[in-house]
N, CA, C and O atoms as a DFTB+ gen file, in Angstrom:
408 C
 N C O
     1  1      12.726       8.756      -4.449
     2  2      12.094       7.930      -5.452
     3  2      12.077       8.711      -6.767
     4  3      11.739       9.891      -6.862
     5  1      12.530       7.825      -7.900
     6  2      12.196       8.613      -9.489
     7  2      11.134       8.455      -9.406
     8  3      10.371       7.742      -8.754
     9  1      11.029       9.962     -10.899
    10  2       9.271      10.118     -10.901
    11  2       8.760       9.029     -11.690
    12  3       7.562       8.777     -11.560
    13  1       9.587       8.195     -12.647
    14  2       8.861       6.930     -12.974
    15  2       8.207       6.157     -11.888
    16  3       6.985       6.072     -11.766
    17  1       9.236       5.496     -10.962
    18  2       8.822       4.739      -9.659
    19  2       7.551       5.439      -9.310
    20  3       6.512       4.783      -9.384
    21  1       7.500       6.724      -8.928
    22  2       6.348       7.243      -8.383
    23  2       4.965       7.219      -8.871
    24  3       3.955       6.950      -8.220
    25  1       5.110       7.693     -10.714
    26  2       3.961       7.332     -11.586
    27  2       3.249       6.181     -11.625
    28  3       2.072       6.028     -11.951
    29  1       4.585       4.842     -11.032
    30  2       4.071       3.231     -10.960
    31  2       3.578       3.397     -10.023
    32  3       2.459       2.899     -10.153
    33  1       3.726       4.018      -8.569
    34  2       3.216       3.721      -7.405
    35  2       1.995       4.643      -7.558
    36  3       1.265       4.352      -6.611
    37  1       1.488       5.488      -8.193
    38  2       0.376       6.041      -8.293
    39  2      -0.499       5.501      -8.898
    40  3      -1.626       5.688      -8.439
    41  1      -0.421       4.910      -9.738
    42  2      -1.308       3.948     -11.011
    43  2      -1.339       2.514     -10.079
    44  3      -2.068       1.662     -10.588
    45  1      -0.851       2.206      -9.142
    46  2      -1.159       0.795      -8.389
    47  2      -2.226       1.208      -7.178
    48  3      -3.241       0.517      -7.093
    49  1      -2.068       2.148      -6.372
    50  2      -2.783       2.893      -5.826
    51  2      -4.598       3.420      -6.372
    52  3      -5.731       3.124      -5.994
    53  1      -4.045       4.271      -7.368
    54  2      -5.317       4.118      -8.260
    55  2      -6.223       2.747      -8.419
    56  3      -7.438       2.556      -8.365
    57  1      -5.149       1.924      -8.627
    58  2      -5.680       0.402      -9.081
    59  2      -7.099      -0.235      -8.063
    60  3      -8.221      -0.720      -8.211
    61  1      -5.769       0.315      -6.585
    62  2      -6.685      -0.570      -5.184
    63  2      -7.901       0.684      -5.097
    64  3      -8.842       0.442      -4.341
    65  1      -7.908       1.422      -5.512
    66  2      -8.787       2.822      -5.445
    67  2     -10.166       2.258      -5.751
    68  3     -11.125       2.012      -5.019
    69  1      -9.980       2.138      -6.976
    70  2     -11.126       1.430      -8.426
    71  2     -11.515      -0.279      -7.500
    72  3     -12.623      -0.798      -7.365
    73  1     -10.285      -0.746      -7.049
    74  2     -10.835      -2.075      -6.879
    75  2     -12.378      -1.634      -5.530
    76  3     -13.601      -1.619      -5.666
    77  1     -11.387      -1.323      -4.263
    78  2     -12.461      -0.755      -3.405
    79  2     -13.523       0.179      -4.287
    80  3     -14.629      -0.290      -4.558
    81  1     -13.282       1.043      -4.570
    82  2     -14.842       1.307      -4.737
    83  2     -16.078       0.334      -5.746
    84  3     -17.282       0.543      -5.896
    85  1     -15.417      -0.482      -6.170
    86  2     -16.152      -1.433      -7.416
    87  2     -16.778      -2.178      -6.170
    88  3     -17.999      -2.320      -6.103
    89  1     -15.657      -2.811      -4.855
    90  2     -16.263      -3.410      -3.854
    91  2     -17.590      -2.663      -2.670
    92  3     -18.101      -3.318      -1.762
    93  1     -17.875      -1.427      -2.930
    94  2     -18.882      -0.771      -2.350
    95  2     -17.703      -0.395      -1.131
    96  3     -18.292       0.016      -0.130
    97  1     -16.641      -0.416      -1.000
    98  2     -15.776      -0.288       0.281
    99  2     -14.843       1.264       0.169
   100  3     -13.639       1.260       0.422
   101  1     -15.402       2.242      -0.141
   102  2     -14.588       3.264      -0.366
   103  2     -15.918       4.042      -0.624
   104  3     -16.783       3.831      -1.475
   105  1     -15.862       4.748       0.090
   106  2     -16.882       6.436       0.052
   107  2     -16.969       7.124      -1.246
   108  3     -16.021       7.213      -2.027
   109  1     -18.258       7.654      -1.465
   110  2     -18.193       8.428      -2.991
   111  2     -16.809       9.524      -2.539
   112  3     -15.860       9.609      -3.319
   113  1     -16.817      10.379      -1.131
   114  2     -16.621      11.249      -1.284
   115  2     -15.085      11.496      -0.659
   116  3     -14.615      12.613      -0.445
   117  1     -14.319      10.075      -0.379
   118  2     -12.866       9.726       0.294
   119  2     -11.774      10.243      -0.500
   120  3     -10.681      10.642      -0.098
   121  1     -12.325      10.166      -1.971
   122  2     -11.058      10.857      -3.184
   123  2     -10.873      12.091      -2.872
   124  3      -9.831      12.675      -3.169
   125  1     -11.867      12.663      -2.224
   126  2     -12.161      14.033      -2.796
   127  2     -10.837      15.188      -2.617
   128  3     -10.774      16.186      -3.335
   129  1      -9.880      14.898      -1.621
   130  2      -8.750      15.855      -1.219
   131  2      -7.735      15.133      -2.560
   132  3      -6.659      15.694      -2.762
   133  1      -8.079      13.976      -3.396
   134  2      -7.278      13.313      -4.001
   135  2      -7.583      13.826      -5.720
   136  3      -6.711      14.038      -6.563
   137  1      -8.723      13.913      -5.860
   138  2      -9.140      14.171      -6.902
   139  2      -8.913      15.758      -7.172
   140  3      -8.317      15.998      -8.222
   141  1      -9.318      16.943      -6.340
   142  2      -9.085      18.091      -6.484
   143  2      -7.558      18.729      -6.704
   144  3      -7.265      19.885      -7.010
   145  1      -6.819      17.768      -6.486
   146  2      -5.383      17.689      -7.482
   147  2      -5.264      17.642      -9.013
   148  3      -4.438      18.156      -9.768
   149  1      -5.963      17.139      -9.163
   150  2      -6.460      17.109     -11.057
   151  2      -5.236      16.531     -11.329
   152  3      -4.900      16.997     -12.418
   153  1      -4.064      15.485     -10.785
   154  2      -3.614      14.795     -11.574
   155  2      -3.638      13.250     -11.309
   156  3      -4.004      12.959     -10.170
   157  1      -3.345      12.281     -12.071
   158  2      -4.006      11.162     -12.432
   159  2      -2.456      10.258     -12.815
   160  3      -1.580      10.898     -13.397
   161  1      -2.250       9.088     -12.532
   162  2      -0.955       8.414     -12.673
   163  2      -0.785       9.025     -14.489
   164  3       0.382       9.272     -14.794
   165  1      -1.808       9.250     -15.581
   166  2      -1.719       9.558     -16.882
   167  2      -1.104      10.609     -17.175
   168  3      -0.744      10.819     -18.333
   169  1      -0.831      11.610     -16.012
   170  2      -0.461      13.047     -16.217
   171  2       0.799      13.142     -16.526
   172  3       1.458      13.961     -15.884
   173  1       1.332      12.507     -17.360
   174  2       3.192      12.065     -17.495
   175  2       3.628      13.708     -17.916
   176  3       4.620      13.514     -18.619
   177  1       3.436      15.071     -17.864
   178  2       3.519      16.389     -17.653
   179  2       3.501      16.586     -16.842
   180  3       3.951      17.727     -16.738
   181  1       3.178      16.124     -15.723
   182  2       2.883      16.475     -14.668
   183  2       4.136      16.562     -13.464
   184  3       4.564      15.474     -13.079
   185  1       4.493      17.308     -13.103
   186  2       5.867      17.804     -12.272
   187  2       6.087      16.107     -11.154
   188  3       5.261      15.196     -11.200
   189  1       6.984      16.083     -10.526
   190  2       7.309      14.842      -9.846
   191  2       6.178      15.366      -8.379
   192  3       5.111      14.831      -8.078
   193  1       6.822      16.498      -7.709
   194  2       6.361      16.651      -6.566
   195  2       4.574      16.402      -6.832
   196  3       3.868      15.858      -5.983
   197  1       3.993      16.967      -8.306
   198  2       2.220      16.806      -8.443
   199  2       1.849      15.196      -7.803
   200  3       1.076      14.860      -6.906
   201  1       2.770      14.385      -8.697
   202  2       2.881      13.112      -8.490
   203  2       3.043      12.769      -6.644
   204  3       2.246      12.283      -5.842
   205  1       4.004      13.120      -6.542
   206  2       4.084      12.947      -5.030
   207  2       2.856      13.381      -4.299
   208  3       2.262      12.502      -3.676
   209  1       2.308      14.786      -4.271
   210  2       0.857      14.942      -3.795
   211  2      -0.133      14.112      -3.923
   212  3      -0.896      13.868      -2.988
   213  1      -0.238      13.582      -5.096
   214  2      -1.016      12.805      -5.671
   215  2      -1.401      11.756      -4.838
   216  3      -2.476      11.584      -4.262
   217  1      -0.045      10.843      -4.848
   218  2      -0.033       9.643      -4.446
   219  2      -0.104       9.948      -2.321
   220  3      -0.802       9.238      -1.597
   221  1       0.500      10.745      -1.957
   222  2      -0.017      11.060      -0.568
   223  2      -1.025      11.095      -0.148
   224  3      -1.346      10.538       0.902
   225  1      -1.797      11.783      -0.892
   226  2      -3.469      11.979      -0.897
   227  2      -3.960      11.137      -1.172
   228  3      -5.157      11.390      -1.030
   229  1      -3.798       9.832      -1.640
   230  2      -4.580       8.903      -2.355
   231  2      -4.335       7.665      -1.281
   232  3      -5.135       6.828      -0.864
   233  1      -2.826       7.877      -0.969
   234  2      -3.083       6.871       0.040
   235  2      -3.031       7.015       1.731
   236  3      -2.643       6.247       2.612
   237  1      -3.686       8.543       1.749
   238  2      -3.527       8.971       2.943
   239  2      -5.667       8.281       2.690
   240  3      -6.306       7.612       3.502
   241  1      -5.937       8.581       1.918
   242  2      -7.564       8.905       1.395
   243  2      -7.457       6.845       1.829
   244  3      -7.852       6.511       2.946
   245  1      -7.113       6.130       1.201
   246  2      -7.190       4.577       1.308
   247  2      -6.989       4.424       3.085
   248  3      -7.940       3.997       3.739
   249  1      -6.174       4.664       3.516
   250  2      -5.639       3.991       5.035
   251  2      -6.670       5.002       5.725
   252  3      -6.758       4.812       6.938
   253  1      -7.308       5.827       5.323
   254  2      -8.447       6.297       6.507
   255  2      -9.133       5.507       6.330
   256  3      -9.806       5.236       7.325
   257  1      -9.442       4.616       5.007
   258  2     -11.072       3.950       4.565
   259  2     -10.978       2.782       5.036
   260  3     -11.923       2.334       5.685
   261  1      -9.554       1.841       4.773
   262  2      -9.292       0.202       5.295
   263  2      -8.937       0.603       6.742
   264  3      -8.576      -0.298       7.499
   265  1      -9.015       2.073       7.269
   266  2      -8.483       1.352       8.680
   267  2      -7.145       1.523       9.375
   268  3      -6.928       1.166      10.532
   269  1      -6.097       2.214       8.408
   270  2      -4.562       1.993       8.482
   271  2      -4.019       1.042       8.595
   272  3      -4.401       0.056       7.965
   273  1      -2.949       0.985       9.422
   274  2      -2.203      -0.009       9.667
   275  2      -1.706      -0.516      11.260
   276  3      -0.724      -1.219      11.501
   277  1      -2.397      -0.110      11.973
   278  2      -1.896      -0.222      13.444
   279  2      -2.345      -1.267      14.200
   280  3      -2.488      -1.318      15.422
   281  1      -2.611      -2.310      13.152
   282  2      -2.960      -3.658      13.666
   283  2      -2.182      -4.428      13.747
   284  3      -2.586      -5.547      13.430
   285  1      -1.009      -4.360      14.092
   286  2       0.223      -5.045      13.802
   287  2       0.748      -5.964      12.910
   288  3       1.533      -6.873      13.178
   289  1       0.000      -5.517      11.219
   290  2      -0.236      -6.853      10.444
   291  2       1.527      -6.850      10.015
   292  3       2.199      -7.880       9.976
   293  1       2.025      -5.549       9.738
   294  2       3.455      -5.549       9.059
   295  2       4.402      -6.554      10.150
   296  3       5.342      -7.006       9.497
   297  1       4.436      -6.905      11.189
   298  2       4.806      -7.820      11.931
   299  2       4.909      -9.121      11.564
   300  3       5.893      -9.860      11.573
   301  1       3.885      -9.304      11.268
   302  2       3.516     -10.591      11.529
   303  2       3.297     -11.332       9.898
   304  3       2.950     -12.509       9.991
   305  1       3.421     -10.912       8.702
   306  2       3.757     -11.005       7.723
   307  2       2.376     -10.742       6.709
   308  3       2.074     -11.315       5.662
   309  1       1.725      -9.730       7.395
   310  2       0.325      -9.479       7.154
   311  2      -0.996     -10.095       7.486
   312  3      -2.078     -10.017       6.904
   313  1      -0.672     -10.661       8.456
   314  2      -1.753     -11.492       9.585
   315  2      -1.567     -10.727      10.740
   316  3      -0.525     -10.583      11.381
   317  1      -2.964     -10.123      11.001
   318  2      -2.515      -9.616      11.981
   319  2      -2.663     -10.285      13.229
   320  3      -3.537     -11.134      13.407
   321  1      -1.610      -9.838      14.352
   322  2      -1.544     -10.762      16.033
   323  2      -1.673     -11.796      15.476
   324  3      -2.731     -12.387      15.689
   325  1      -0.600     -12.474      14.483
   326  2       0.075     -13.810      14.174
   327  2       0.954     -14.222      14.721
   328  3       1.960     -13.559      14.468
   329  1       1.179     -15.256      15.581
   330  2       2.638     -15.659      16.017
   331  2       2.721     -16.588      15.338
   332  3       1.829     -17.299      14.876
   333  1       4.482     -16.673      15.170
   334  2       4.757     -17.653      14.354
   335  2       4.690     -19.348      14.693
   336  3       5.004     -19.894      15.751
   337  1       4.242     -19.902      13.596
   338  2       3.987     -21.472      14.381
   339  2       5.176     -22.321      14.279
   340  3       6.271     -22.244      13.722
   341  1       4.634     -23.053      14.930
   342  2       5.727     -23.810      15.314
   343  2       6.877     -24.910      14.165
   344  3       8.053     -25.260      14.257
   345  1       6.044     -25.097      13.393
   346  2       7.000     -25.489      12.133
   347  2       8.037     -24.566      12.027
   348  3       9.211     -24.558      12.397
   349  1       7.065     -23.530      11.229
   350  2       8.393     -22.491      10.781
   351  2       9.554     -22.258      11.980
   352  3      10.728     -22.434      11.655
   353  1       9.259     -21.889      13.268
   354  2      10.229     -21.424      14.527
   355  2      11.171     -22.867      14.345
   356  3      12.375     -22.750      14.116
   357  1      10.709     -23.862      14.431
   358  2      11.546     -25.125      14.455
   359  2      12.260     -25.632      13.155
   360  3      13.121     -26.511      13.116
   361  1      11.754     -24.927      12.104
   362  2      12.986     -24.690      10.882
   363  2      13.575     -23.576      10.857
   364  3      14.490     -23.777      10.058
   365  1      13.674     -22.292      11.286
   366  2      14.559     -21.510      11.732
   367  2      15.612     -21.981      12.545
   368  3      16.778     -21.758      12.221
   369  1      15.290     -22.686      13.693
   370  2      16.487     -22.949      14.849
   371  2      17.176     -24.465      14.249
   372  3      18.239     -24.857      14.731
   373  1      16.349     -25.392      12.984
   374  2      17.559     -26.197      12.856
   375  2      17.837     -25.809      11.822
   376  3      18.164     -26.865      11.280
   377  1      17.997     -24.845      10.896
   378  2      18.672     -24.103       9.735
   379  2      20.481     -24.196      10.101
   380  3      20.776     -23.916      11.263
   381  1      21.347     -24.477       9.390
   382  2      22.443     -24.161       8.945
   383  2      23.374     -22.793       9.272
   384  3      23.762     -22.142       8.303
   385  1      23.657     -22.446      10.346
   386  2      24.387     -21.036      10.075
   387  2      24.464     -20.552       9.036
   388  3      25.266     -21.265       8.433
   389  1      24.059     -19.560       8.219
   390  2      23.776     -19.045       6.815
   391  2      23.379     -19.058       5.867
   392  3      23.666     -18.445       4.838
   393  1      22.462     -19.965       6.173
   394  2      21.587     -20.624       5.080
   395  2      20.114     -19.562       5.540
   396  3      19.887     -18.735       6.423
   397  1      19.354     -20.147       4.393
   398  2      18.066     -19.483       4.902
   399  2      17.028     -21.026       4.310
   400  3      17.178     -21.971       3.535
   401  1      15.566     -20.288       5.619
   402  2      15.650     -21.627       5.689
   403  2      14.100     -21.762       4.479
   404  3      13.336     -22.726       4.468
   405  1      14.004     -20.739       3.731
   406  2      13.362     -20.576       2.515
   407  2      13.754     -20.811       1.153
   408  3      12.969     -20.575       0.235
């Protein structure tokens, strides 16, 4: 990943950071391996790999607080233990060979 891409993915991160804690849903003290980095998506000096720490820590610090991800939501199109209904399965199978059916 460029360190632009990365600076974006740090400043969106940040974003859900601020949102949870505004929601009372994020610990005073969950930043804290995140914050003692002292850099901030603003730190555009700031080396790529800082950035990379950054953003590891920040969203290693988020998926302890929501919980991770091992609810099988990436499956299922972010519902988690969703099966697909029956509309959609029955416009998949009369779809067109190569068409899509979106």
């Amino acid at each position: 990943m460029r360190k632009n891409e990365l600076v974006h993915l740090h400043a969106l991160l940040r974003i859900a950071a601020g949102y949870l804690s505004t929601r009372g849903e994020l610990p005073d003290d969950a930043l804290q391996a995140y914050e003692s980095l002292g850099v901030t998506p603003m730190s555009m000096r700031a080396d790529r790999e800082d950035h990379e720490a950054a953003v590891l820590a920040l969203a290693t610090a988020l998926a302890a607080t929501t919980g991770g991800s091992d609810d099988g939501a990436e499956e299922s199109g972010g519902v988690p233990n969703a099966a697909p209904s029956e509309a959609s399965t029955r416009a998949i199978e009369e779809s067109p060979p190569g068409s899509s059916p979106e």
